[in-house]
C-alpha positions in Angstrom: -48.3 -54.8 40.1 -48.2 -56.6 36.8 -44.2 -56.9 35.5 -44.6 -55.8 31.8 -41.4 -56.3 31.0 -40.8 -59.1 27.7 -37.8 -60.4 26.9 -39.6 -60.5 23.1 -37.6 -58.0 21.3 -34.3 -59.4 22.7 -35.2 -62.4 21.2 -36.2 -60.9 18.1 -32.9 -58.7 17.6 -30.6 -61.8 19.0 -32.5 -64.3 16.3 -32.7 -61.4 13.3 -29.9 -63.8 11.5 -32.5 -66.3 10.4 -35.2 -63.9 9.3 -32.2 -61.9 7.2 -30.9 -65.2 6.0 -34.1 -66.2 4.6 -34.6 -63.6 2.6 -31.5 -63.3 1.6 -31.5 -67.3 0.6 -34.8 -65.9 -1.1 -33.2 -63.3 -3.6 -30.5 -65.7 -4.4 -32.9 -68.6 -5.9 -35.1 -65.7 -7.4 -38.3 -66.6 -5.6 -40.1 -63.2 -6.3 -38.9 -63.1 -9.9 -40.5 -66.5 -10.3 -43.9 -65.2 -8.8 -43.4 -62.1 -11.4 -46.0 -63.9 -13.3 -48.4 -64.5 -11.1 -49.3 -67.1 -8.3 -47.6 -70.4 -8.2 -48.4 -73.9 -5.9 -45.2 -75.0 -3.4 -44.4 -77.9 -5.6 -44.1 -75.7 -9.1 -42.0 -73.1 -6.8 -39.9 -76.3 -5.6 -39.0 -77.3 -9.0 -38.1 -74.1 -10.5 -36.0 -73.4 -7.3 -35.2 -76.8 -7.0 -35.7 -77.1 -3.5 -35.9 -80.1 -1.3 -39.3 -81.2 -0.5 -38.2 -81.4 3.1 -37.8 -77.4 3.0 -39.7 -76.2 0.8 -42.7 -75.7 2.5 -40.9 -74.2 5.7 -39.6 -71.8 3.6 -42.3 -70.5 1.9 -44.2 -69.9 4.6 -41.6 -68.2 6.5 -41.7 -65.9 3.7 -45.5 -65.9 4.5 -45.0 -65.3 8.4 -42.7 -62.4 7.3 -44.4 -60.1 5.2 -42.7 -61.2 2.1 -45.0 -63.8 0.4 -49.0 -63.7 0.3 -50.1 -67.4 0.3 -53.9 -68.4 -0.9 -54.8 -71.6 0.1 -53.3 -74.4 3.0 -51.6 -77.3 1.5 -50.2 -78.6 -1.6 -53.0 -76.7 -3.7 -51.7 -73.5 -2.2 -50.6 -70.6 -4.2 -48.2 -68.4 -3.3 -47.8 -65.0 -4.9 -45.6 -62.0 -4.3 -46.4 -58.7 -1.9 -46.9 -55.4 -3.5 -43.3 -54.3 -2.1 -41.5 -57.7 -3.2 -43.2 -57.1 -6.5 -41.7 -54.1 -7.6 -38.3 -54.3 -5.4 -37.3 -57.9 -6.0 -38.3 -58.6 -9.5 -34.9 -58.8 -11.4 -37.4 -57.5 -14.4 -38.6 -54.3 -12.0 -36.7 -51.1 -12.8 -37.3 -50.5 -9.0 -35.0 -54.0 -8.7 -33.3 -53.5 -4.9 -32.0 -57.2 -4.9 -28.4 -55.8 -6.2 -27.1 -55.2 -2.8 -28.8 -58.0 -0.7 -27.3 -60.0 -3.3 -23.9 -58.7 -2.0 -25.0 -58.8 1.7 -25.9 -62.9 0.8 -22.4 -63.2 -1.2 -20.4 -61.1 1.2 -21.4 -59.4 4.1 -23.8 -62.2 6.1 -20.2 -64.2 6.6 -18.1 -60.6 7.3 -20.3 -59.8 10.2 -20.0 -63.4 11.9 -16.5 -61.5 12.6 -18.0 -58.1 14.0 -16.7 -59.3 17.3 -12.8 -59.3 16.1 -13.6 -55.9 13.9 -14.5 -54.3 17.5 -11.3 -56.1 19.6 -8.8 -54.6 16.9 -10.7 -52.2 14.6 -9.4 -54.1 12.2 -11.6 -54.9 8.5 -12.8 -58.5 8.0 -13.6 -58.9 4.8 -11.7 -60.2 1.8 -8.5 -58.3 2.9 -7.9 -61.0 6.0 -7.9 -64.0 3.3 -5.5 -62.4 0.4 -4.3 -58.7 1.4 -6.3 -57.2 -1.0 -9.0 -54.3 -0.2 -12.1 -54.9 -1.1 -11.8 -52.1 -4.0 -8.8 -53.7 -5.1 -10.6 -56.7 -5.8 -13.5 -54.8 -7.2 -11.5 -52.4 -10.0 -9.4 -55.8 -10.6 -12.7 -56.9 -12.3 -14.9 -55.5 -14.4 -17.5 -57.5 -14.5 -17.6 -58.3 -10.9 -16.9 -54.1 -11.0 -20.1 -53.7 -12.7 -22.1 -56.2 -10.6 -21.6 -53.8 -7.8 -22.2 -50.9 -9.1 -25.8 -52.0 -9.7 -26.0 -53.8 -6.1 -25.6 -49.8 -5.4 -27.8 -48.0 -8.3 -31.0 -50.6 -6.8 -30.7 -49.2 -3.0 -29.2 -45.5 -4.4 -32.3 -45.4 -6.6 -34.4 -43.8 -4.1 -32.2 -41.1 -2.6 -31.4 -39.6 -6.0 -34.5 -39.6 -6.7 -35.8 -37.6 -3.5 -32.6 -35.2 -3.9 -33.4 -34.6 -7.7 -37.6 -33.7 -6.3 -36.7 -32.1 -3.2 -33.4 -30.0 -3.7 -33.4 -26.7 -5.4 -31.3 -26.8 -8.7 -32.7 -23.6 -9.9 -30.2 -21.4 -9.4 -27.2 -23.8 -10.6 -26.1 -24.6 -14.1 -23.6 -27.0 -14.0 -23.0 -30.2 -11.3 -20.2 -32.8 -11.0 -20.6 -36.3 -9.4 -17.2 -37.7 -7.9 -17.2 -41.5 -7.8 -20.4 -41.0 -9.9 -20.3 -44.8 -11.1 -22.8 -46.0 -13.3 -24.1 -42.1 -13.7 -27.1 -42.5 -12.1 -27.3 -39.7 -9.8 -26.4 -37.8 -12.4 -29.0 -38.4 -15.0 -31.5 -38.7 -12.4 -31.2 -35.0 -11.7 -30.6 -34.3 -15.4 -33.8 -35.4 -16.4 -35.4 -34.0 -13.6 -34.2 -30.8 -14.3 -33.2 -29.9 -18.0 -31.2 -27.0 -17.1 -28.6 -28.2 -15.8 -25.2 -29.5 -17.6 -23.4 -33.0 -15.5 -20.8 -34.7 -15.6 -20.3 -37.6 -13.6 -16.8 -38.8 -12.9 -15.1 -41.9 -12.1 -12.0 -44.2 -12.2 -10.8 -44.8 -16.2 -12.1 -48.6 -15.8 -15.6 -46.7 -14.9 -16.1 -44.7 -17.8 -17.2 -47.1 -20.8 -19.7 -48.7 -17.9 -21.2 -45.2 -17.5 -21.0 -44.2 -21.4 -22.9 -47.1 -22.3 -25.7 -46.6 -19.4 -25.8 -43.0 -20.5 -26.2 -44.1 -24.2 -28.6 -46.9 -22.6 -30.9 -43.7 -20.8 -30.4 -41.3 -23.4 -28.5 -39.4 -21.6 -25.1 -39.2 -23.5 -25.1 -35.5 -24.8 -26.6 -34.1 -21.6 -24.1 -36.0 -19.3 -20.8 -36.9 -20.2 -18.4 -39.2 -18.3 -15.3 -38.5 -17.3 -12.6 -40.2 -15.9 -10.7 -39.0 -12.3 -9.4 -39.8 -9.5 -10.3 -38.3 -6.4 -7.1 -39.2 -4.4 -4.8 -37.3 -6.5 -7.1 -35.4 -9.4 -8.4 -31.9 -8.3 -11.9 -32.0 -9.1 -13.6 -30.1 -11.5 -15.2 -26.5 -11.5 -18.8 -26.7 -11.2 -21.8 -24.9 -9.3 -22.9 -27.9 -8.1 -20.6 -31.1 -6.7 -22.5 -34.2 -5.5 -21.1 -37.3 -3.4 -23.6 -40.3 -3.3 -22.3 -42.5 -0.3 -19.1 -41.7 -0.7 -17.4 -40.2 2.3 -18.4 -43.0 4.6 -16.1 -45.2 2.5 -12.6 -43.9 4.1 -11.0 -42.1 7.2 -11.3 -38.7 8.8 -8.4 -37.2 7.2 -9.7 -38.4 3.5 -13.1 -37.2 4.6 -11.4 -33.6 5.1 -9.6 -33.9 1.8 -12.9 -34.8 -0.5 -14.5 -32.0 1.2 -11.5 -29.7 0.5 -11.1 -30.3 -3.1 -15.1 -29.7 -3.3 -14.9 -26.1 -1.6 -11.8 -25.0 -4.0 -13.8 -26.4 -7.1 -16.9 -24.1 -6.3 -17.5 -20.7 -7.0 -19.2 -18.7 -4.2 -22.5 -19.8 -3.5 -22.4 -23.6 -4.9 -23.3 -26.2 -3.1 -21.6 -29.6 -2.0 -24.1 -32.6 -1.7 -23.5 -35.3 0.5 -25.7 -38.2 0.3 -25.0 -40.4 3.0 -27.1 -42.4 6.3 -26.3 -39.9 8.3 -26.5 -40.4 11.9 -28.9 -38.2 13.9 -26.6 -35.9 16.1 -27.9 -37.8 19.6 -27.2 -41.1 17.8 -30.3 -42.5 19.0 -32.7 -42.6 16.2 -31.0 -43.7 12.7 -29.7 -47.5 13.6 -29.2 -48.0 10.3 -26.8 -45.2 10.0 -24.8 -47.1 12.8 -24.9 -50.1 11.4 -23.8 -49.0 8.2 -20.9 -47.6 10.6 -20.0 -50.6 11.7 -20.6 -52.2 8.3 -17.5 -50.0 7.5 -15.5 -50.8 10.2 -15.7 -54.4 8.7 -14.5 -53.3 5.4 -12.2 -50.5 5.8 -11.1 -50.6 9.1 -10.9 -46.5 10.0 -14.2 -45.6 7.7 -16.8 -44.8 9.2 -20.6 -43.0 9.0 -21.3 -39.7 10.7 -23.4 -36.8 12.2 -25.0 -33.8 10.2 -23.2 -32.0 13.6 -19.6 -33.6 12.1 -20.4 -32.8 8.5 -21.6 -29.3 9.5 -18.0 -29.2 11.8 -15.3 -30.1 8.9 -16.9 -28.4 5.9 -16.8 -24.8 8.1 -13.4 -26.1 8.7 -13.0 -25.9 5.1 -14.5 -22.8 4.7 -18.0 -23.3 3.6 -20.4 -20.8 5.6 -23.6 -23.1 6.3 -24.9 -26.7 6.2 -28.0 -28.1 6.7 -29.4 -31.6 6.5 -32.4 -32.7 3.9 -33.8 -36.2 4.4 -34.6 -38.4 1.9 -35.3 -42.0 1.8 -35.7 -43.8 4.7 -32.4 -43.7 6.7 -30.8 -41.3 4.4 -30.0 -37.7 3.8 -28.7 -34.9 1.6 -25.6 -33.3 3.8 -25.4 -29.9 2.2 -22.4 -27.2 2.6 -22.8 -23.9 0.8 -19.8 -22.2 0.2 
């Protein structure tokens, strides 16, 4: 009998570092922005990158090799030109631009997870917080620039799932919907646009709303979404028939989970709706890696927060008193955690 059995995709998951770090290495010098134009040779690449000759080649190709460059050509009269994906999601210039939060992953979280193995011995976050004391939204809200850099690291890979929620979940009946930790606005305006009925608000720390007045301004938005500012920690939220969360909840611990979810249910009238968009983990926790991953992402940033089942959502919102949930995917990992109250 012929042993089938490959150590291949050990090897592959154990060495996933290097194919993340190239890419990653990739957004940061701006490779596909400087194919936007069209194909380029290895040496024009290597001095608008600035690259040393000894590497340049190796890394282009392993772009090649990995699905992220088309090459035409062998040698130094080569031309290398972006995919149709890398085209549209890694052009700084795309509106489709995804590079926001692998930027972040290259700044930040490549060197956080080197300490997963600490996070898991004490639970413990190991980011920015083990150098200096500060939590990584501390440092954020201390800055807004760097504020405002994030928050379109998380508009590029939100982009999608607002999107899907705005084409797939049924606003009809509702008139008015509230974003908490709404950010830029984006969700908001998304689902504005997509549906002129409907009257939003999208809310946010006061250092957040001039960034969303001006993006609002900037979409055209302003007079059918306003900004507002709140806190969700000690600010009841407002009334509306309609409350939204993008990625939100996963950000702090199971008693603050319960407490968003509460102020939600007392700010709707019977029959709204609370929207959680989230990665949420398949109930088995087989399936959705990414949703663990993201769970563990959190452990390395928070410490206690962490990603969860449609089965927990479903369990503290009926705690709350909300009378059904139900789970609407969207893009790729991601879902829509709804609660009708």
């Amino acid at each position: 009998m012929t042993d089938d059995v490959s150590p291949d995709h050990i090897l592959q998951v154990g060495f996933g570092f290097w194919a993340s770090k190239a890419l990653l290495s990739a957004v940061e010098l701006e490779v596909f922005s400087h194919l936007a134009d069209g194909p380029r040779t290895g040496l024009g690449l290597q001095s608008a990158m600035g690259l040393h000759p000894r590497a340049t080649y190796d890394f282009l190709d392993t772009l090649v090799a990995l699905g992220l460059l088309q090459r035409d050509g062998a040698g130094e009269s080569a031309r290398y030109e972006n995919t149709p994906s890398t085209a549209r999601f890694l052009d700084k210039r795309s509106p489709q631009y995804i590079g926001g939060i692998l930027e972040m992953a290259n700044a930040r979280l490549f060197r956080f997870w080197a300490d997963l193995t600490p996070a898991l011995k004490t639970g413990k976050p190991q980011n920015e917080i083990k150098a200096n004391g500060a939590s990584m939204f501390g440092e954020l809200y201390a800055d807004p620039a760097r504020l405002e850099q994030f928050m379109d690291a998380m508009s590029g890979i939100s982009l999608g799932n607002f999107t899907a929620l705005a084409e797939t979940f049924d606003f009809s009946s509702y008139r008015t919907l509230t974003d908490i930790g709404g950010a830029t606005g984006q969700l908001s305006s998304i689902v504005a646009a997509r549906h002129p009925h409907l009257q939003c608000r999208t809310c946010d720390l006061p250092v957040v709303q001039p960034i969303a007045e001006r993006r609002l301004k900037e979409r055209g938005l302003d007079g059918r979404v306003v900004a507002e500012s709140l806190d969700f920690f000690t600010d009841e939220f407002p009334p509306a028939d309609v409350i939204t969360m993008g990625m939100i909840l996963h950000d702090w611990n199971l008693e603050n989970k319960k407490m968003l979810i509460a102020k939600a249910y007392r700010a709707l009238p019977p029959g709204g709706a609370l929207v959680a968009i989230e990665n949420i983990i398949d109930d088995e926790r087989r399936q959705n890696a990414f949703g663990l991953m993201m769970s563990l992402n959190m452990l390395i940033e928070f410490g206690e927060a962490f990603d969860f089942t449609g089965a927990q959502f479903s369990e503290w919102c009926q705690e709350a008193g909300f009378s059904r949930c139900e789970i609407i995917p969207l893009a790729g990992p991601a879902s829509a955690a709804v609660a009708y109250k």
